[in-house]
C-alpha angles and dihedrals in degrees: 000000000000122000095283100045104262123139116232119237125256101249086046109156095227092176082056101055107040096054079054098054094049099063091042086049085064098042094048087047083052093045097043089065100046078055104058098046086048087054099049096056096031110036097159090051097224122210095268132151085243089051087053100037089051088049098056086060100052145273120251106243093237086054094037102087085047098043091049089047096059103038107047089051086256093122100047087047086050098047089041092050098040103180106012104117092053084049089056090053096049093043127093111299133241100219093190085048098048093042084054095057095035085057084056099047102084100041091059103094119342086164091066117090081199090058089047116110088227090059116104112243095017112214098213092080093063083044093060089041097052097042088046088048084049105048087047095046084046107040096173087056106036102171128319132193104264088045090075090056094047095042083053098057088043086060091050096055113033093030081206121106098194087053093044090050088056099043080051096048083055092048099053110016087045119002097045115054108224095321096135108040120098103267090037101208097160085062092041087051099049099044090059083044091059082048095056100042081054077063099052099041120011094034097167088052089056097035079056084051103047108041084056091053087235109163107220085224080070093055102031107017083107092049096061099028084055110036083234096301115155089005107072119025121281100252098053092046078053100059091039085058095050084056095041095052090052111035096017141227101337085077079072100065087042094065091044098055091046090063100040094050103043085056095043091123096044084048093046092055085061100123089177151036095245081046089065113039079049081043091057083036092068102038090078096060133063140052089315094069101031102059093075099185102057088029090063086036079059090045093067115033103028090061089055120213118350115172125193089238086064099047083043094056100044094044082063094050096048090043089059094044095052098046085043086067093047 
């Protein structure tokens, strides 16, 4: 079972992984420090070239819950609004909402000792909480599959429901445009953004794609639904959040074009369409993405630039396009 309670598979590469744990060990022990000394002089974490330097490498998981907190505007909405998740849960039910999320309970990490209903305490309890508390604080978005996965890890970090409600409530009402309503267009939109980006930059990737009439939601919808979560390790989700919770969604692409582009070649060898959907299967597995530390060094300098301009403008195109089939 690894920190956060999750059982390691079977076929788990434990050499692997402990010649790369040795070398993060150092570099957290090197980075907690930085952070405290940070914390001490800045305690409201204030939205400086250092804070997002330091967050890009990493946030030392006894520092994490605090650091997302402060710098996605949770903290402010939390302190301004003192007791209203408590107020949401007290409040009248929603019965088609609670038996949605209820469906959805069992099948979020089964592989969790934390999730199990043997555990003590069992965290799906908190997980229902905090998505009840959510569909009723959101009404246009209620619950969707996905949420169940992001609210978990929330849990798991902060142990704290009222905190994770309002890191969820960042992430979907502010950080992620539209993923989580009905009709999903922000999903839709970025997926078609990715697409675009793989164009622009990868073109053999997207010209595979294309001339096997492959759509990019079949290979990365998960990628996007889920933050990552059960699709990359723990650790490494982990890293992507603390940046997505500082600098956005853009963190998102560039993850997805660091994948995609470090395995160009494996991709490119794809005959089929079943070869490619297993092709972008086995990307997010192996020493690449394990190893957290060089993977979000990658992130940053393999995509090349991405400004927010660019992302901006071709959420507006796609947008366009894809209101234009309705």
């Amino acid at each position: 079972v690894d920190p956060y309670g999750f059982e390691r598979p079977e076929d788990f590469d434990y050499a692997a992984y402990d010649e790369f744990l040795t070398a993060y060990l150092a570099v957290l022990t090197r980075r907690a420090l930085k952070w405290s000394r940070l914390l001490r002089a800045d305690g409201g974490l204030s939205r400086t070239a250092t804070v997002k330097r330091y967050v890009r490498k990493g946030i030392p998981l006894e520092h994490r819950a605090r650091v997302w907190l402060a710098v996605s505007g949770a903290q402010a909405r939390m302190e301004q609004n003192p007791s209203y998740y408590q107020q949401l849960l007290q409040g009248e039910g929603k019965p088609d909402l609670e038996e949605a999320i209820r469906t959805d309970l069992n099948r979020t990490f089964p592989d969790n000792v934390r999730f199990r209903k043997t555990a003590q305490p069992c965290l799906q309890k908190a997980l229902f909480n905090v998505l009840l508390a959510y569909g009723l604080h959101n009404q246009g978005v209620g619950y969707c599959q996905g949420m169940n996965f992001i609210a978990g890890y929330l849990i798991l970090i902060t142990k704290s429901e009222e905190e994770s409600f309002w890191l969820l409530d960042a992430l979907i009402g502010r950080i992620l445009p539209d993923y989580y309503s009905p009709a999903m267009l922000g999903l839709k939109i970025d997926q078609e953004v990715l697409a675009e980006l793989v164009r622009m930059k990868l073109p053999a990737v997207a010209a595979l794609l294309d001339g096997h009439g492959v759509l990019w939601t079949l290979v990365v919808s998960r990628w996007f639904i889920c933050l990552f979560v059960d699709i990359l390790p723990v650790e490494t989700v982990l890293r992507i959040w603390d940046c997505l919770f500082n600098e956005g969604s853009k963190i998102i692409f560039r993850v997805a074009l660091t994948l995609i582009k470090q395995h160009q070649a494996f991709i490119l060898e794809a005959a089929s369409v079943p070869d490619i959907c297993d092709k972008f299967k086995q990307i997010t597995s192996g020493s690449f993405v394990m190893e957290c530390h060089t993977f979000m060094q990658k992130v940053f300098s393999e995509p090349g630039s991405l400004s927010m301009t660019t992302i901006t403008r071709l959420r507006e195109n796609c947008r366009v396009a894809l209101l234009a089939q309705r």
